[in-house]
N, CA, C and O atoms as a GROMACS GRO file, in nm:
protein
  336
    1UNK      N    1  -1.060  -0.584  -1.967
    1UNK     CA    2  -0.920  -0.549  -1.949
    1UNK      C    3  -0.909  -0.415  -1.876
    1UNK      O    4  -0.976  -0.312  -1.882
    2UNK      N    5  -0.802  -0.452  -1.807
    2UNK     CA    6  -0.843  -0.285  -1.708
    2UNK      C    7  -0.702  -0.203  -1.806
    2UNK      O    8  -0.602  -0.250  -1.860
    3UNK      N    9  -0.751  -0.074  -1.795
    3UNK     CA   10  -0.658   0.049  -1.853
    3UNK      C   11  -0.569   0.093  -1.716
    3UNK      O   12  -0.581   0.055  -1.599
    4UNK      N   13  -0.493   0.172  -1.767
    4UNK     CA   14  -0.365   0.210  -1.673
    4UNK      C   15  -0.464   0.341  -1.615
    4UNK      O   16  -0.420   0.378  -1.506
    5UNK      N   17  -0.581   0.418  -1.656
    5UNK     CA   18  -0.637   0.500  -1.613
    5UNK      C   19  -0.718   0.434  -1.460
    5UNK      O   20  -0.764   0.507  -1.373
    6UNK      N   21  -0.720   0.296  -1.458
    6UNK     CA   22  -0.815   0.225  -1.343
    6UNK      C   23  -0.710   0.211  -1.283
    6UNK      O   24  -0.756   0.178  -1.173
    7UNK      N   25  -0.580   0.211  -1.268
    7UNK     CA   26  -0.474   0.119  -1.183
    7UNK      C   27  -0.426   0.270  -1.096
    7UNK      O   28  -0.421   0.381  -1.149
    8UNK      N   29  -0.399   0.240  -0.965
    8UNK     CA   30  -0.331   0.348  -0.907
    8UNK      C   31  -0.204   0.331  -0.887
    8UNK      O   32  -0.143   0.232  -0.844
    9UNK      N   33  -0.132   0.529  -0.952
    9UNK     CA   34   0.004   0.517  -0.952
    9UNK      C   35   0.093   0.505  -0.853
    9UNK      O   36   0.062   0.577  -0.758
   10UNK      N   37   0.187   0.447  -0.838
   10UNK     CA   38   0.292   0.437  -0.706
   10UNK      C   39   0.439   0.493  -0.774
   10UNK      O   40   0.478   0.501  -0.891
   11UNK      N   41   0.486   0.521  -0.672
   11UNK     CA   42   0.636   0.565  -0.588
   11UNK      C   43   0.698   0.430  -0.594
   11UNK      O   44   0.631   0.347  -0.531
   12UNK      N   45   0.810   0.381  -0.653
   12UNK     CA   46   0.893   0.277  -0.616
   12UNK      C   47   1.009   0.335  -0.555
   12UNK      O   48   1.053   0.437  -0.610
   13UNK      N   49   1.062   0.297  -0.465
   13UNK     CA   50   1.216   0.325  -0.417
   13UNK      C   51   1.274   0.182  -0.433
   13UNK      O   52   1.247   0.070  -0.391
   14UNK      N   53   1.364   0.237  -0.509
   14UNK     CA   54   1.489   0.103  -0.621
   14UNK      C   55   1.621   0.116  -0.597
   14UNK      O   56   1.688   0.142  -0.697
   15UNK      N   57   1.683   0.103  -0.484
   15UNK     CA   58   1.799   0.162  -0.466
   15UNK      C   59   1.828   0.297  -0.449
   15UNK      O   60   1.933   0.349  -0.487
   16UNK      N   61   1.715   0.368  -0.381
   16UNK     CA   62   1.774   0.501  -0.391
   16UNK      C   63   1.654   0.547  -0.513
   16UNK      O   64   1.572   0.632  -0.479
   17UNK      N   65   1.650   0.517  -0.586
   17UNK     CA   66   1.602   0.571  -0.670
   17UNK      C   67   1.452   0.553  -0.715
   17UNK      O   68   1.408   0.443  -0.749
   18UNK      N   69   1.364   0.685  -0.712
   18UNK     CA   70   1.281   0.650  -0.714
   18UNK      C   71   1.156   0.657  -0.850
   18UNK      O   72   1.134   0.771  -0.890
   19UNK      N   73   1.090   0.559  -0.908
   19UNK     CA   74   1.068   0.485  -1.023
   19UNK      C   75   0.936   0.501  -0.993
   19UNK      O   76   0.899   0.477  -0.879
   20UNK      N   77   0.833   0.550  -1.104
   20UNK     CA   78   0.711   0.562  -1.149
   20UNK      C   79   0.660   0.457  -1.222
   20UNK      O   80   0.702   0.424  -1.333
   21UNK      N   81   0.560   0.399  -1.156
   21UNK     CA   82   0.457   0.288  -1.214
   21UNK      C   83   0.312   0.293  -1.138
   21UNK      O   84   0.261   0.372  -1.058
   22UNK      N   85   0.263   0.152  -1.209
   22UNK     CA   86   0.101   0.161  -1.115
   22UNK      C   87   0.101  -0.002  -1.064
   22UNK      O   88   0.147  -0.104  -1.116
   23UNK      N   89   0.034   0.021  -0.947
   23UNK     CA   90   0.032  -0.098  -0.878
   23UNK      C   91  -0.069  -0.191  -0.919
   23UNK      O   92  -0.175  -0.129  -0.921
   24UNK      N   93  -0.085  -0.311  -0.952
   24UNK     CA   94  -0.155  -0.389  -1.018
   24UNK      C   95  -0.231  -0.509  -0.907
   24UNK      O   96  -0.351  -0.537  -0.919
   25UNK      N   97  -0.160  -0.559  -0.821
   25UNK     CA   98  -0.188  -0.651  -0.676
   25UNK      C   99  -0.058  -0.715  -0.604
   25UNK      O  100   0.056  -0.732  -0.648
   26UNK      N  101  -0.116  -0.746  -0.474
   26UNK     CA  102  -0.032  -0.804  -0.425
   26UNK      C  103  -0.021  -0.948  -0.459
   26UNK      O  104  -0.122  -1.000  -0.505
   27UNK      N  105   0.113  -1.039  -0.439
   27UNK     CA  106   0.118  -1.134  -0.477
   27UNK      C  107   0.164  -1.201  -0.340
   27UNK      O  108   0.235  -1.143  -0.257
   28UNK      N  109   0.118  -1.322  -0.328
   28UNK     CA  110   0.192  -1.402  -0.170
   28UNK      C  111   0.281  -1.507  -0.221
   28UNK      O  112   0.227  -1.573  -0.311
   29UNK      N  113   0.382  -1.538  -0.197
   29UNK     CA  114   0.484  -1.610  -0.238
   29UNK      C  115   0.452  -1.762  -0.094
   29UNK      O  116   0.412  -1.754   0.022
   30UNK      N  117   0.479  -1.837  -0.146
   30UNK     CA  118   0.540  -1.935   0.009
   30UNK      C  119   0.636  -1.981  -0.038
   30UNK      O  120   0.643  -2.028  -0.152
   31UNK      N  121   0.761  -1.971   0.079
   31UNK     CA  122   0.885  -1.968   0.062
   31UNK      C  123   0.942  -2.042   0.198
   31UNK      O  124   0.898  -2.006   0.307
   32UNK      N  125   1.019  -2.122   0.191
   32UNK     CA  126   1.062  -2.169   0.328
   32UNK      C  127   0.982  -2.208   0.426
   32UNK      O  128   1.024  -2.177   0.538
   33UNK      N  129   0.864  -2.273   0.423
   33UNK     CA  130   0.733  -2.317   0.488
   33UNK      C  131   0.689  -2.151   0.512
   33UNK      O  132   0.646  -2.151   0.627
   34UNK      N  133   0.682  -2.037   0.470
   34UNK     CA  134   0.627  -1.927   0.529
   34UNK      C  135   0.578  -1.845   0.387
   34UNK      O  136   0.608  -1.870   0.270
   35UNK      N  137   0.497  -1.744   0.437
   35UNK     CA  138   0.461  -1.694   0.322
   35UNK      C  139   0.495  -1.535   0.310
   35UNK      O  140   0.496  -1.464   0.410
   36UNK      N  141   0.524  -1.479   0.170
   36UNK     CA  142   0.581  -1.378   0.159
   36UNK      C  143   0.474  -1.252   0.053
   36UNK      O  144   0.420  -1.278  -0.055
   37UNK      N  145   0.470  -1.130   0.119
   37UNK     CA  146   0.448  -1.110   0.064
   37UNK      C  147   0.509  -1.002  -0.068
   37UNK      O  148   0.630  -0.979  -0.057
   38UNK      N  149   0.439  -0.933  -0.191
   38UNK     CA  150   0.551  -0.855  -0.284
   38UNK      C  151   0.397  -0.794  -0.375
   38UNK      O  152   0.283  -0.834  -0.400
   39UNK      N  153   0.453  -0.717  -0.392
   39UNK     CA  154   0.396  -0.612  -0.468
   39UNK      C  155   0.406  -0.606  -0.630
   39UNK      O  156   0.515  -0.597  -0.686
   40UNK      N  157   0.262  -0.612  -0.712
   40UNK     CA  158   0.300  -0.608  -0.835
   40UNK      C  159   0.308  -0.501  -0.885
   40UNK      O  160   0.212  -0.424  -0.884
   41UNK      N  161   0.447  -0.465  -0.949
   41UNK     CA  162   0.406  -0.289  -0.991
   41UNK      C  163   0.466  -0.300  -1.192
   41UNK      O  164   0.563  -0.359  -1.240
   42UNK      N  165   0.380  -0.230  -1.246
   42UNK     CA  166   0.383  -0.223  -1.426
   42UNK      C  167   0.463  -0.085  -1.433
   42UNK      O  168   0.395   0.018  -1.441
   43UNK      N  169   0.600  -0.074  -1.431
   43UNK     CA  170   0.681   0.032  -1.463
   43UNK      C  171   0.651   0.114  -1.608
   43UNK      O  172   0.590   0.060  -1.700
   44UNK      N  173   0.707   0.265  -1.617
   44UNK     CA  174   0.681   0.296  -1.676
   44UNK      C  175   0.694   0.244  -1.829
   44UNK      O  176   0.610   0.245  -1.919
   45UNK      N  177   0.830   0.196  -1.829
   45UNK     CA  178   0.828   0.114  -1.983
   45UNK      C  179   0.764  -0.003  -2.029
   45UNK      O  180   0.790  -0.073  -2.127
   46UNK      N  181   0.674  -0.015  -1.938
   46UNK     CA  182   0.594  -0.154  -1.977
   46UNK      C  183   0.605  -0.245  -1.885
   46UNK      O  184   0.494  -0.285  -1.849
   47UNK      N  185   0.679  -0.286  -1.840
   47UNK     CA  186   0.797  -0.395  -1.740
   47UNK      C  187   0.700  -0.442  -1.629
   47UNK      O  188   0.623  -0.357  -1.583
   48UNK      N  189   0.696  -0.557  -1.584
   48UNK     CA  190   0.644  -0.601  -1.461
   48UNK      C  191   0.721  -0.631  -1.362
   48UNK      O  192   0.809  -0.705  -1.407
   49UNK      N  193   0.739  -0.610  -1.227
   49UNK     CA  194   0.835  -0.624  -1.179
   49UNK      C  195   0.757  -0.645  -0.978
   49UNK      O  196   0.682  -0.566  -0.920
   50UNK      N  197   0.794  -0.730  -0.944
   50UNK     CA  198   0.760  -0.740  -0.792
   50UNK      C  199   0.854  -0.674  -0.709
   50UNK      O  200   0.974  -0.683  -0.736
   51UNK      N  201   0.812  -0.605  -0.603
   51UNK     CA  202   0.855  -0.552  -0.507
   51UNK      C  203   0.824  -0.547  -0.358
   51UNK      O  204   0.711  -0.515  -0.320
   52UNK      N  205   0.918  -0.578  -0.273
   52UNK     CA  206   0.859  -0.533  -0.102
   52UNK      C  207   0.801  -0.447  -0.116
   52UNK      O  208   0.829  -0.348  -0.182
   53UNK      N  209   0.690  -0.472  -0.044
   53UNK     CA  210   0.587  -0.366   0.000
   53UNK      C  211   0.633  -0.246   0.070
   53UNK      O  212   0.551  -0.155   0.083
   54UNK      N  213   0.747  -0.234   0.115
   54UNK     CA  214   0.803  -0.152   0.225
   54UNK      C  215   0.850  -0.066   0.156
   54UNK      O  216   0.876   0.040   0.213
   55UNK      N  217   0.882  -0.080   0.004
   55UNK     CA  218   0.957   0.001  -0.110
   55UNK      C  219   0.835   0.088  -0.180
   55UNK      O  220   0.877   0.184  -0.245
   56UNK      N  221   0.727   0.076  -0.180
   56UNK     CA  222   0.600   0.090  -0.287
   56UNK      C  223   0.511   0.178  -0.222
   56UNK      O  224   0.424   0.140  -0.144
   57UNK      N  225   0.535   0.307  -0.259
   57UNK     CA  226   0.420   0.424  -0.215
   57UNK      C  227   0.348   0.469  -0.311
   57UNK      O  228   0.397   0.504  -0.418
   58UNK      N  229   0.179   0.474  -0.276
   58UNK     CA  230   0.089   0.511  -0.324
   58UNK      C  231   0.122   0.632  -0.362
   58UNK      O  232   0.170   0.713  -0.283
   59UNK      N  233   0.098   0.660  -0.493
   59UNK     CA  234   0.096   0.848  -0.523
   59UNK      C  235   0.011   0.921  -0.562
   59UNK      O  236   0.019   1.031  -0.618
   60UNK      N  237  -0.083   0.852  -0.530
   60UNK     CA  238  -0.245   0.944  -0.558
   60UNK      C  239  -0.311   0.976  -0.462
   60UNK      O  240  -0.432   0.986  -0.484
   61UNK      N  241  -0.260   1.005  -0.317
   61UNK     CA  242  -0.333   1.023  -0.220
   61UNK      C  243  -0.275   1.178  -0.150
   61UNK      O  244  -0.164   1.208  -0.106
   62UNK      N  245  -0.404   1.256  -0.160
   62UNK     CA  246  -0.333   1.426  -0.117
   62UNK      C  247  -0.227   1.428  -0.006
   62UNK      O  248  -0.231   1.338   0.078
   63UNK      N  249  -0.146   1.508   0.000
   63UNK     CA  250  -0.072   1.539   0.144
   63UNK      C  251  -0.154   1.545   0.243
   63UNK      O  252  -0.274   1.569   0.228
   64UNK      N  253  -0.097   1.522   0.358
   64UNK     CA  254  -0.141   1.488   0.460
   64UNK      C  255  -0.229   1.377   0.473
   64UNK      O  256  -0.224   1.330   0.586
   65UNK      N  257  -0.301   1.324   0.404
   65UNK     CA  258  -0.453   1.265   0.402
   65UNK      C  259  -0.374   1.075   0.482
   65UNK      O  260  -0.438   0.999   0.555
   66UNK      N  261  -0.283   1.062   0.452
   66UNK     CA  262  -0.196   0.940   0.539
   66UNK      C  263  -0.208   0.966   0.688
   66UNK      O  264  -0.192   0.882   0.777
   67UNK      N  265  -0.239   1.098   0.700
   67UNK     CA  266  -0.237   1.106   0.869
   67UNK      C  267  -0.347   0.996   0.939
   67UNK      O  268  -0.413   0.932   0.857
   68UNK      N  269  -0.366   0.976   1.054
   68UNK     CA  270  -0.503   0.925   1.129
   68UNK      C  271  -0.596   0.978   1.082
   68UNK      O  272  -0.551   1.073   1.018
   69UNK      N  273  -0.710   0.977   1.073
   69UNK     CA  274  -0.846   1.113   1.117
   69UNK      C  275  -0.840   1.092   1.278
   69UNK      O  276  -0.775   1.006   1.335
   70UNK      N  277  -0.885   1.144   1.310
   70UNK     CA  278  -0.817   1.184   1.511
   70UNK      C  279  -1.009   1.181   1.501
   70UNK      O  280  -1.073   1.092   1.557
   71UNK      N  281  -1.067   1.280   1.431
   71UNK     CA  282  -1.174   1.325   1.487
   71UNK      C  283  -1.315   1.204   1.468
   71UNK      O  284  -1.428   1.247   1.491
   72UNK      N  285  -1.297   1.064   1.427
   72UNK     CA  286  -1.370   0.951   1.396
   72UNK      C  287  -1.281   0.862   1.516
   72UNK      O  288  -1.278   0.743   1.487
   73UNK      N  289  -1.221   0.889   1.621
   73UNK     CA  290  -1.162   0.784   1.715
   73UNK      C  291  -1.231   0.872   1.832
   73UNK      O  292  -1.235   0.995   1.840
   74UNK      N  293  -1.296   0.756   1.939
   74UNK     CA  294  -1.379   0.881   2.001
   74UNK      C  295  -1.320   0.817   2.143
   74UNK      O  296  -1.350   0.698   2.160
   75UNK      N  297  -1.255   0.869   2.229
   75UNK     CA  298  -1.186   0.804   2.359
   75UNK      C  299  -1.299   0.739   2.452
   75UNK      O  300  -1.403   0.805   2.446
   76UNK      N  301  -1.305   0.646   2.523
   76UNK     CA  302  -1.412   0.590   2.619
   76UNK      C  303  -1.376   0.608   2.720
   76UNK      O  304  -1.401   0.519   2.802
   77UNK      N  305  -1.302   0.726   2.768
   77UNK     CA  306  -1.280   0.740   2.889
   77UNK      C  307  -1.430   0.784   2.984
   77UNK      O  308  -1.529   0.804   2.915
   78UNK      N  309  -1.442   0.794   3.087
   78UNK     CA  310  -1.553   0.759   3.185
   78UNK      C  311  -1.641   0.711   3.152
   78UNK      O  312  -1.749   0.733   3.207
   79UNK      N  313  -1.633   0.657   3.084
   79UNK     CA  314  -1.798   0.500   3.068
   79UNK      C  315  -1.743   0.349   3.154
   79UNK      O  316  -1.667   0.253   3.138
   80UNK      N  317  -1.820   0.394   3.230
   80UNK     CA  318  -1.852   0.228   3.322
   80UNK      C  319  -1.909   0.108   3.277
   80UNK      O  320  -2.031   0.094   3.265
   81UNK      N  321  -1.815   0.008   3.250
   81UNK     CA  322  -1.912  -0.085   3.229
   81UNK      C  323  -2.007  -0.139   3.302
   81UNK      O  324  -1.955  -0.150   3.412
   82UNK      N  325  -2.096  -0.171   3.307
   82UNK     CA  326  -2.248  -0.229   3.393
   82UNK      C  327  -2.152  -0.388   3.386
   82UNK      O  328  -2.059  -0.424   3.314
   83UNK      N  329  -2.223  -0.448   3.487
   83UNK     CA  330  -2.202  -0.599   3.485
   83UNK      C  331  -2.360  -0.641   3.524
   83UNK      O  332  -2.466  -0.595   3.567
   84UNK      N  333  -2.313  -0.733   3.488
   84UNK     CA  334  -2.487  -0.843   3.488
   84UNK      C  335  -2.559  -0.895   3.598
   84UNK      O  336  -2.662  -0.960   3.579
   0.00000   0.00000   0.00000
């Protein structure tokens, strides 16, 4: 059984308002021949509740650290490809 200490906490935005829980998995719905996806998040009072993904921010990850890393993308500018 996993503990709420293994689950990472998220940011819900609920109307405006924004709601502390931990994210548990994503779930895929198929809906209308297409498939959807939603977010499982365990609110603070216990509660299970799915959500757009578009609503659901990770909150264990330092500031800034969402940026790119710039310095692991390495440009290929002047390399020629050879042909055969």
């Amino acid at each position: 059984m996993i503990g709420k200490n293994e689950l990472r906490p998220v940011l819900v935005n609920d109307k405006g308002k924004n709601i502390k829980g931990f994210f548990h998995r994503f779930v895929y719905k198929l809906a209308n021949y297409h498939s959807e996806t939603h977010v499982l998040v365990e609110l603070e009072d216990g509660k299970l509740r799915y959500f757009d993904p578009f609503y659901v921010q990770f909150s264990d990850r330092k500031n800034g650290s969402d940026k790119p890393n710039i310095d692991k993308c390495e440009k290929q500018e002047n390399k020629k490809e050879e042909t055969p």
